[in-house]
Structures are given as structure tokens and as C-alpha cells.
C-alpha positions in Angstrom: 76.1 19.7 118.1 79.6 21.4 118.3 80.5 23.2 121.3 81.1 26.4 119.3 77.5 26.2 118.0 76.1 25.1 121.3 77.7 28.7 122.7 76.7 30.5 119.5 73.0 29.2 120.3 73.1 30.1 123.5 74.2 33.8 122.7 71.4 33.9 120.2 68.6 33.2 122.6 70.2 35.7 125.1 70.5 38.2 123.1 67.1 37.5 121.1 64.9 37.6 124.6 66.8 40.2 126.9 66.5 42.7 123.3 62.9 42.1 123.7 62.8 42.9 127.2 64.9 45.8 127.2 63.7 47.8 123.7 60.8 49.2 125.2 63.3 51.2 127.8 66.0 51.7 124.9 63.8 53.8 122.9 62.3 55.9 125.7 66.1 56.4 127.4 67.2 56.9 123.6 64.6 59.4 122.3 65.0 61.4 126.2 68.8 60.9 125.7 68.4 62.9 122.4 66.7 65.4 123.8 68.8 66.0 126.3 71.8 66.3 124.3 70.0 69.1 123.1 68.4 71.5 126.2 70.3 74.3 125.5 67.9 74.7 122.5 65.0 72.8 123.5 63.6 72.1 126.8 62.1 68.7 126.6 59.9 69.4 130.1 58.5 72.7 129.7 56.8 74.5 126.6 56.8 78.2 126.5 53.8 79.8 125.3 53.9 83.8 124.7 50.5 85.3 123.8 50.3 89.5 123.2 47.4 90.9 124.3 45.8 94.3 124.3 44.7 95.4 127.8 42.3 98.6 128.6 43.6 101.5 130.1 41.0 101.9 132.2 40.8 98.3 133.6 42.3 97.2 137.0 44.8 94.7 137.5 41.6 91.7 138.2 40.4 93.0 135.2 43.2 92.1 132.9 44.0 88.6 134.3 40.4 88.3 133.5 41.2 89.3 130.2 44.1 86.8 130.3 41.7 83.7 131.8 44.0 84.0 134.9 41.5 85.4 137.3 42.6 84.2 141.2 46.3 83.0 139.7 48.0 85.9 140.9 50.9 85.1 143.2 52.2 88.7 143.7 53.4 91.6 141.3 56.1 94.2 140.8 57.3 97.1 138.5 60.7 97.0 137.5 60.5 100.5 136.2 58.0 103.3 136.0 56.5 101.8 133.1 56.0 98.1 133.5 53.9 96.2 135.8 54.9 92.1 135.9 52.9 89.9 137.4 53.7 86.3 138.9 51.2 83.4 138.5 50.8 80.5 139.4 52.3 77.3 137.5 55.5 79.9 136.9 53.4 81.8 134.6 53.8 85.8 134.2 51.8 88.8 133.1 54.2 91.7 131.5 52.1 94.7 131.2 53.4 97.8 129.3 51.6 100.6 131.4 52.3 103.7 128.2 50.6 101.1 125.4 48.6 98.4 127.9 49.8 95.5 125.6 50.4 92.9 128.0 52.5 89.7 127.4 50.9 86.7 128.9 54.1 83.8 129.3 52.9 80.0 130.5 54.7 77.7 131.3 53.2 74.1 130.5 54.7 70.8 131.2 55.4 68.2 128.4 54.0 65.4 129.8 55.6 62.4 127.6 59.1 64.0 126.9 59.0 65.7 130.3 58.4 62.5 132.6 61.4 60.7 129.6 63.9 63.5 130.4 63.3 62.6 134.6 64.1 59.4 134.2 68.3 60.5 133.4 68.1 62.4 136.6 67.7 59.2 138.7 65.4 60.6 141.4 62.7 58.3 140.8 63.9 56.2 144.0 65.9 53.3 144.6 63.3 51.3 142.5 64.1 52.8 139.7 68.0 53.0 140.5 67.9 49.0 140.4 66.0 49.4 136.9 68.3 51.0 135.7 71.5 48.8 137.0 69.9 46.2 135.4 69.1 47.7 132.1 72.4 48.9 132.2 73.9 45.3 132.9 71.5 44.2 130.3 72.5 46.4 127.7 75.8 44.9 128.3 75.0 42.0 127.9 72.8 42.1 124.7 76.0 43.5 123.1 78.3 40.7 124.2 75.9 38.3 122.8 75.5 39.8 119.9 79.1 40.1 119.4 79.8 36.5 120.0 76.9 35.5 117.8 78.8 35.2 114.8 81.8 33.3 113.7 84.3 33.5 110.4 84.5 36.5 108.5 81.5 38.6 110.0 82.4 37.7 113.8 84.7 39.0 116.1 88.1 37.9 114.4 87.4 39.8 111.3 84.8 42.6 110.0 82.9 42.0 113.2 85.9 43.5 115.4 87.0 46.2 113.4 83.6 47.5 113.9 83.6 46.6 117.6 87.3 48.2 117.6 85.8 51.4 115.8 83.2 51.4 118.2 85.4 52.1 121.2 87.7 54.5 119.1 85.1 56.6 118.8 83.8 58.0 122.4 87.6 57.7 122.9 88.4 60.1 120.8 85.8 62.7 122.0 87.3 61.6 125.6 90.5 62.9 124.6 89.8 65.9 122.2 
């Protein structure tokens, strides 16, 4: 076998086994990476649920977490003006009571579990562990894409459509670097 094919091989089996390896970590870094592109409209950790709910005049404060399902969650409370009562819970959760009408607006906050524990893992304080997990998917990545761009010879490989697209590639973020 040629030397060129030997290398070619080579790159082939590299770049077939380390892709296998690493595309269970691409997708979940890829999807989070999405996500994160994208927190000032979505938070990928934390849902948001609002529910309205009429409260009666005559009830007590214990009485309308009750009413909530929030009974023993109160952390403390506060009126911001002569009309409002808001009440802290626990798991940053909030009671906004409007003392003239008694509708009350009950805010949790609930975690997302898959994309929430995805979007942690770009803020790298999962410990050194995981800081070495991710130099080596890093170096990994790397290298999957220098195999696969040496896989190929003639027309498709580096020296022709192969490096335009390589060359494009890099143009790109570039650009964006500089604009």
C-alpha cells in the first residue's frame, strides 16, 4: 500500500472512532450552545410559570398560600405600596397580591432539568474533572477535523473544493471577529 493511502487510512480510522466517542458530548454542548446563544429570550435553566388566582377578602395571608398549595413556603413578605402585598417563597417563588381586587399572581420558578444541567456544563464549574473533559473533547474535536480534512485526496481534498471550504470556514468567524 502507498504511503499516501497508508496516511489516508490512518486518518479514516481516527476520525471514524474519536467521532464516535465524542458525538454523544457534541450534541449535548451543541443543543446547550444553541440555547445559550439565545438567553436573552429564553432561559434554558429556569421556567417561569404565572398562574392568576382569585383570593378572598376575608382570608388571611396562611389562608391564601393555602389557596396557592404554598402553605409553610413563606420566606417573608412586603408591600411596596398601600395596595400590594408580595410575598417571597421558597424555591424563588412569589405571591403578588392586589389588596383593592384580592387577585393574586402566584410566579414559580422551576428548574429545567435536561437543558438546565446542558447549559452548566459551558460555565465550567463542574470541577477540574470536568475541566480535563472538556480539554480533551476540545483537543478531540480538533482532531476529528484534521482527519477529516486530510481524508481526502484530488479534487474533493484539501488542494481543491476541499480547501475552499476549509478557507471559507475560517473566513467566516473572522469576519464576525472584525465587524
Amino acid at each position: 500500500m502507498e504511503r499516501g493511502a497508508q496516511f489516508r487510512k490512518w486518518m479514516r480510522t481516527i476520525h471514524r472512532d474519536l467521532s464516535y466517542v465524542f458525538a454523544g458530548a457534541l450534541i449535548v454542548y451543541a443543543i446547550s450552545g444553541i440555547a445559550f446563544n439565545h438567553k436573552a429570550t429564553y432561559n434554558s435553566q429556569y421556567k417561569i410559570e404565572r398562574t392568576e388566582i382569585d383570593l378572598s377578602p376575608e382570608g388571611s395571608l396562611n389562608d391564601w398560600l393555602a389557596a396557592c398549595d404554598m402553605t409553610g413556603k413563606e420566606i417573608q413578605h412586603y408591600h411596596p405600596d398601600s395596595t400590594t402585598l408580595k410575598v417571597f417563597l421558597k424555591g424563588n417563588s412569589t405571591l403578588t397580591v392586589d389588596l383593592t381586587t384580592y387577585r393574586g399572581v402566584l410566579e414559580q420558578v422551576k428548574k429545567r432539568p435536561v437543558m438546565g444541567g446542558f447549559s452548566q456544563l459551558h460555565y465550567n464549574n463542574r470541577g477540574k474533572a470536568w475541566t480535563w473533559f472538556s480539554d480533551i473533547f476540545a483537543g478531540a474535536i480538533v482532531l476529528v477535523v484534521l482527519t477529516g480534512i486530510f481524508m481526502l485526496k484530488g479534487k474533493h481534498g484539501l488542494w481543491g473544493i476541499g480547501g475552499i471550504e476549509f478557507a471559507v470556514g475560517i473566513l467566516i468567524p473572522l469576519l464576525f471577529m472584525l465587524l
